[in-house]
C-alpha positions in Angstrom: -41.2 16.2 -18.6 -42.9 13.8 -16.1 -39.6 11.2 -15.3 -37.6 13.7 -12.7 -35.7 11.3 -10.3 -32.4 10.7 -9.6 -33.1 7.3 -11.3 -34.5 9.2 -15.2 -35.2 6.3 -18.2 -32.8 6.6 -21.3 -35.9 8.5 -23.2 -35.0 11.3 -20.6 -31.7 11.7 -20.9 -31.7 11.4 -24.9 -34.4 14.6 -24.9 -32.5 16.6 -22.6 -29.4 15.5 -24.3 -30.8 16.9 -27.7 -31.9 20.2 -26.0 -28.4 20.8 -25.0 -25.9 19.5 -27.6 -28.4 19.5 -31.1 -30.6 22.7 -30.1 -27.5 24.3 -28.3 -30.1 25.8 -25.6 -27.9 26.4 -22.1 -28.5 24.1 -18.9 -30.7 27.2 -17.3 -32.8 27.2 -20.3 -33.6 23.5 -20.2 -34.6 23.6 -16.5 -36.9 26.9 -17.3 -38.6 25.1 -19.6 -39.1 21.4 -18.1 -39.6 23.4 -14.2 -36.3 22.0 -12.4 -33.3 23.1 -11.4 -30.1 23.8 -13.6 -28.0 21.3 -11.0 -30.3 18.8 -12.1 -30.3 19.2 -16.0 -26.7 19.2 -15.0 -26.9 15.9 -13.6 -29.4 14.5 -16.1 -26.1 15.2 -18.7 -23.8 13.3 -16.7 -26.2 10.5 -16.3 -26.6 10.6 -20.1 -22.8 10.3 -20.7 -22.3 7.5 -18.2 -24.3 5.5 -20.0 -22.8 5.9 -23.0 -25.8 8.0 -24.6 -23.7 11.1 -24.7 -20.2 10.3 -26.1 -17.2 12.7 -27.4 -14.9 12.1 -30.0 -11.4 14.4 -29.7 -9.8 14.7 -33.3 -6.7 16.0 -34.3 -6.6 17.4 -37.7 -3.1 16.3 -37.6 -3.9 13.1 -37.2 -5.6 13.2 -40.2 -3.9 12.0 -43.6 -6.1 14.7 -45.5 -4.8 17.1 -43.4 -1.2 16.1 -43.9 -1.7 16.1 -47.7 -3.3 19.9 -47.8 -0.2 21.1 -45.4 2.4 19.2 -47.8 0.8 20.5 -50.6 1.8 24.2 -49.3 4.5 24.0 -47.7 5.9 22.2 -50.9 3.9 23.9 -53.5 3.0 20.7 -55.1 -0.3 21.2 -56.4 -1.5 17.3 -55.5 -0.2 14.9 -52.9 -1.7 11.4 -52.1 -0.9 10.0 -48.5 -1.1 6.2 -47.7 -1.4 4.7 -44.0 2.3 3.4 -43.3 2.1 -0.7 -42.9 3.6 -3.2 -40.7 6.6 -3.6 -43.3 8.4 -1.7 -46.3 6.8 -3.8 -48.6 3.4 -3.8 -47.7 3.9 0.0 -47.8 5.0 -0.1 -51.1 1.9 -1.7 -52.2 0.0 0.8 -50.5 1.5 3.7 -52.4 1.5 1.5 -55.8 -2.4 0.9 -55.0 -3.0 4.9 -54.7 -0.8 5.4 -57.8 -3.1 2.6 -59.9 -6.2 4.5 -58.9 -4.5 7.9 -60.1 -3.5 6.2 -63.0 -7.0 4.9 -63.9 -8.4 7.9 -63.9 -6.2 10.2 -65.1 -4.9 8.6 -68.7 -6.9 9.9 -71.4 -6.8 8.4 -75.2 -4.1 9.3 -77.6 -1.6 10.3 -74.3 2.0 8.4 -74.2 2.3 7.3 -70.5 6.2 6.8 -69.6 7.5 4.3 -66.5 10.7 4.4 -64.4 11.8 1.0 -62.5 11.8 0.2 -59.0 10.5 -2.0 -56.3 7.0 0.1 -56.1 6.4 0.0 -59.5 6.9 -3.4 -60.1 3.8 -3.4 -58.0 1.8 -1.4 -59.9 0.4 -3.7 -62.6 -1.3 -6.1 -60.2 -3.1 -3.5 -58.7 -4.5 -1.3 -62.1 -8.3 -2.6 -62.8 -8.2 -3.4 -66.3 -10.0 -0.9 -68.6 -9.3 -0.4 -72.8 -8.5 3.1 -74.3 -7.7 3.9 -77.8 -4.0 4.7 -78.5 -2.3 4.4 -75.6 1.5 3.9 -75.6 3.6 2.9 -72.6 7.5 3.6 -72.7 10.6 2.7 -70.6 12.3 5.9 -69.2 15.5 4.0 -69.4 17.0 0.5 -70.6 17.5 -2.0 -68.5 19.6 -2.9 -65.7 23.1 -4.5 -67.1 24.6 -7.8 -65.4 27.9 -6.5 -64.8 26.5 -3.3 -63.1 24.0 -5.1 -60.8 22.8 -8.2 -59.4 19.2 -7.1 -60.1 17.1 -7.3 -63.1 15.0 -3.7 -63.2 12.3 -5.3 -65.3 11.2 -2.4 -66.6 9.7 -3.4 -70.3 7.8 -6.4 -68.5 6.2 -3.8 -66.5 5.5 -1.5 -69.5 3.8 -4.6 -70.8 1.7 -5.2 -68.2 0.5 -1.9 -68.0 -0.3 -1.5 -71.9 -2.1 -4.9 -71.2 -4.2 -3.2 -68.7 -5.4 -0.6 -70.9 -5.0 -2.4 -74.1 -2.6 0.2 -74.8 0.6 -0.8 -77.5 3.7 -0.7 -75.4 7.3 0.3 -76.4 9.8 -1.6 -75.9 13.1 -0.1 -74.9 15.7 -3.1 -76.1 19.2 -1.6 -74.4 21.1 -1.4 -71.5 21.3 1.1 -68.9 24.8 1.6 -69.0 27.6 1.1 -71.7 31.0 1.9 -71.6 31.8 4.0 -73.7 29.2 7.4 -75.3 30.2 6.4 -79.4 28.4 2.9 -78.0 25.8 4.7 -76.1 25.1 7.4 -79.4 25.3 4.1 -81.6 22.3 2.2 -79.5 19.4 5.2 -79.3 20.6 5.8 -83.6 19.3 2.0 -84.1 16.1 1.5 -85.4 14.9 -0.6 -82.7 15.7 2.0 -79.8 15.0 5.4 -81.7 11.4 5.3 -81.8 11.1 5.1 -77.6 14.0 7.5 -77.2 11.7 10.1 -79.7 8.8 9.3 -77.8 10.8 10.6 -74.7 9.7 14.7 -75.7 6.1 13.7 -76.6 5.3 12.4 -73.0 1.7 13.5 -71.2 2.2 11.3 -67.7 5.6 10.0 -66.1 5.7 8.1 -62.9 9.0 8.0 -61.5 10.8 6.4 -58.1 13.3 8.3 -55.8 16.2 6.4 -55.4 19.1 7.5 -52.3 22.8 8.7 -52.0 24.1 6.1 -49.8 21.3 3.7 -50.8 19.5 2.9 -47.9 18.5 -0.7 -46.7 17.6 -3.0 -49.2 17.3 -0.3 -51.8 18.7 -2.1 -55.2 21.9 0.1 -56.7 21.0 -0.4 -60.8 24.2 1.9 -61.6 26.5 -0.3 -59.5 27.8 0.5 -56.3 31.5 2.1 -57.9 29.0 4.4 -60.1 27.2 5.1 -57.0 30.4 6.2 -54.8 31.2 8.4 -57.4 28.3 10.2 -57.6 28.6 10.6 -53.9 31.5 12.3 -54.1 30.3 15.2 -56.0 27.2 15.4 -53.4 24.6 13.5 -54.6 21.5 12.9 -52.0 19.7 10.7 -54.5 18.4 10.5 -58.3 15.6 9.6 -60.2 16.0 7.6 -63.6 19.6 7.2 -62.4 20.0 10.8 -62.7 21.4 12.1 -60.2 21.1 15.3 -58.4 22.6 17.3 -54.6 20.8 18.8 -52.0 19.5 21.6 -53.8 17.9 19.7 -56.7 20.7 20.9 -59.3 21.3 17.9 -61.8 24.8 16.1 -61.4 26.8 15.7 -64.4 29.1 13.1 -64.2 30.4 10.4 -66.9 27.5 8.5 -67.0 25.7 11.6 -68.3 26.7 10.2 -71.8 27.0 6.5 -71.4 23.1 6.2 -69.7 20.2 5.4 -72.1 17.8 6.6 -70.3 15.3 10.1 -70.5 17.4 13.1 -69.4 17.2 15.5 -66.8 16.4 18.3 -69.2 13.5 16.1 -70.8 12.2 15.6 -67.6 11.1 19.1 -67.0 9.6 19.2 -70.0 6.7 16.8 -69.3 3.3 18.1 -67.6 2.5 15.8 -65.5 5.4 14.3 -63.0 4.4 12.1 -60.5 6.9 10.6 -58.1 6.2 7.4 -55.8 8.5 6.9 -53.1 8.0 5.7 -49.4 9.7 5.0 -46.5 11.9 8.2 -44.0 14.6 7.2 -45.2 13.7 8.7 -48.7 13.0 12.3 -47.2 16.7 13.8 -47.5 16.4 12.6 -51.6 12.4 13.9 -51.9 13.5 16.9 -50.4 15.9 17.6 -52.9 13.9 16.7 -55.9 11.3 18.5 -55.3 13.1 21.4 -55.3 13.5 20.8 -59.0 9.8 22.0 -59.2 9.1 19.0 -61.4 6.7 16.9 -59.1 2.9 17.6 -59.9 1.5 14.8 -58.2 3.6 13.2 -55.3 2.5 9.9 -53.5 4.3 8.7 -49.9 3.3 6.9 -47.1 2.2 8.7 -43.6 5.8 8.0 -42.4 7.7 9.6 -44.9 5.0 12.9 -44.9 5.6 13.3 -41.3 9.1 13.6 -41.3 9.2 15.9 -44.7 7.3 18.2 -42.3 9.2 17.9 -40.3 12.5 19.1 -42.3 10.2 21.7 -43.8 9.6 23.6 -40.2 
């Protein structure tokens, strides 16, 4: 080592900087074998970090989204979770979580397997996002009718999104022509017996994939209320935290049976647990008290949130 000085070129510093950090050899052993003191090699270093040839990067697994899915995962027991960065605004978060669900999606649906759908305002992002690829005998089918007019001000949409998504893997869809709610269970008996409703509603116990929403008990902000906000109280009041499929269930996961058991077209709790692969969508912390609760069902295989919402489930889960 000829440039010894307190002024040493870059080429110095990066040799003795390799000595010590990429051959792990101590400051005394550098200055035995380059003849000079340790204070100096000592020196050299800090010379090398002031000009930015040395630099340190501090990471916090923690901070790590990879991280958080591996420690939901456990402390849950769901064997896959998928964590999205948490945007500026709810509904670029949702896209987020509908992006990573449309990447599951692609990958995971096989030919011959009957995909089923629930409504909400993430999936109605999910169709834009799937890349467009063609299977052989794929069927798509509502988990429920649609929303009815004199229950809610919102159109759930969910057989244009079961198109959509057939379209995108030139799968045949199913159309579920009913609505959600009807007043009375001879009507409700009466609509899945028809011939246009019966073949979705068989389909129901054949399902391979489900992707499903968390909705809340209150509804939070700007969450739409498909059973109608007297429905919704009354669920309440028997201690529902939230539902899925509008089916509603407490604190502890057990399933809430109320009058709209029999007067809902729509896949049942029981049928639920039956299918293999349950993957819930949800995002936002003010979904955590409702995931909590589902997921002690034991139903959810595959669970997607947003950093946000992860956080604060481990949170409640310490």
């Amino acid at each position: 080592m000829n440039e010894l000085t307190n002024n040493p070129s870059d080429n110095t510093l990066v040799q003795i900087a390799r000595l010590y950090y990429e051959e792990n050899k101590s400051q005394q052993e550098i200055a035995d074998e380059i003849d000079v003191s340790r204070s100096l090699v000592a020196l050299y270093l800090k010379r090398a970090r002031d000009r930015g040839i040395i630099s340190f990067q501090i990471r916090n697994p923690q901070d790590d989204n990879e991280y958080l899915e591996r420690h939901l995962s456990e402390r849950t027991n769901i064997p896959r979770v998928t964590i999205v960065p948490t945007a500026s605004n709810s509904a670029l978060t949702r896209r987020l979580v509908a992006s990573a669900v449309a990447r599951h999606l692609e990958n995971s649906l096989q030919d011959g397997e009957v995909l089923g759908l629930g409504f909400g305002r993430t999936m109605h992002e999910l169709p834009s996002l799937i890349a467009p690829r063609r299977t052989n005998n794929i069927s798509v089918v509502p988990l429920m009718g649609e929303s009815a007019s004199s229950f809610s001000l919102s159109y759930s949409q969910i057989n244009q999104v079961v198109l959509q998504v057939s379209q995108a893997f030139a799968g045949t869809p199913h159309f579920l022509l009913a609505p959600l709610i009807v007043e009375t269970p001879e009507l409700r008996q009466m609509l899945i017996s028809d011939s246009s409703v019966r073949p979705v509603v068989e389909l129901w116990s054949k399902l391979d994939h489900i992707y499903i929403g968390i909705g809340t008990v209150p509804a939070i902000e700007d969450e739409v209320v498909y059973v109608g906000e007297e429905n919704l109280n009354r669920c309440a009041a028997l201690g529902a935290v939230g539902d899925t499929c509008t089916r509603y269930f407490d604190a502890s996961g057990n399933y809430i049976k109320t009058d709209l058991h029999d007067r809902t077209i729509g896949i049942t709790f029981d049928q639920l647990r039956q299918v293999k692969n349950v993957n819930v969508l949800t995002s936002g912390a003010g979904k955590a008290d409702a995931l909590s609760a589902f997921i002690k069902t034991g139903m959810v295989s595959h669970l997607f949130v947003d950093e946000e919402l992860a956080r604060v489930m481990l949170n409640k889960l310490t």
